[in-house]
N, C-alpha and C positions, 0 to 999 in steps of 0.2 A: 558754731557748735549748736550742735539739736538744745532744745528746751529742756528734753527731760534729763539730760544728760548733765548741762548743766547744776538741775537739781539736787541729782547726784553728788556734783563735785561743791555743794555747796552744804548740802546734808554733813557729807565727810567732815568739813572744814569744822561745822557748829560741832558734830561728835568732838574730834579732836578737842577741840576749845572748854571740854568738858571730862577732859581727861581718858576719854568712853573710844582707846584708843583700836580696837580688834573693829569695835562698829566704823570707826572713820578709813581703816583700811580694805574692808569690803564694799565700803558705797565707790571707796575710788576703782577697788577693783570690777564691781559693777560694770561703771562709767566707761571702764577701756572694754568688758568685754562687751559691749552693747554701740561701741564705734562703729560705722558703717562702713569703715575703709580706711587706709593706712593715713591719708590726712588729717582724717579725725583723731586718731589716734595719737599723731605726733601732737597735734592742738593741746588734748589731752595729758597728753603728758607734760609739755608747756606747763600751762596750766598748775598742774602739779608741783613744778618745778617753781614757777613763781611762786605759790602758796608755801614751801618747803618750811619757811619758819613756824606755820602753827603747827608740821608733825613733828616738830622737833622735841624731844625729850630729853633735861639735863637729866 
């Protein structure tokens, strides 16, 4: 996965973890739309999937 992309999906994570939940849903959407092709993209989403519990909201 690209560098900046990562940044991204890492920006998202700290937002979330800060309750600042609108801001952590557009860096991740960012991150997918700035994939360079459908590999990255699954990575991506991965990615996503693994981190799932910090966008979790009770």
């Amino acid at each position: 996965m690209r560098e900046h992309i990562r940044r991204l999906l890492n920006q998202a994570v700290a937002m979330a973890r800060q309750d600042q939940m609108t801001e952590a849903v557009s860096c991740g959407e960012a991150a997918l739309f700035r994939a360079a092709d459908r590999a990255e993209r699954e990575e991506i989403e991965q990615w996503l999937i693994d981190h799932a519990d910090v966008f979790h909201q009770e």
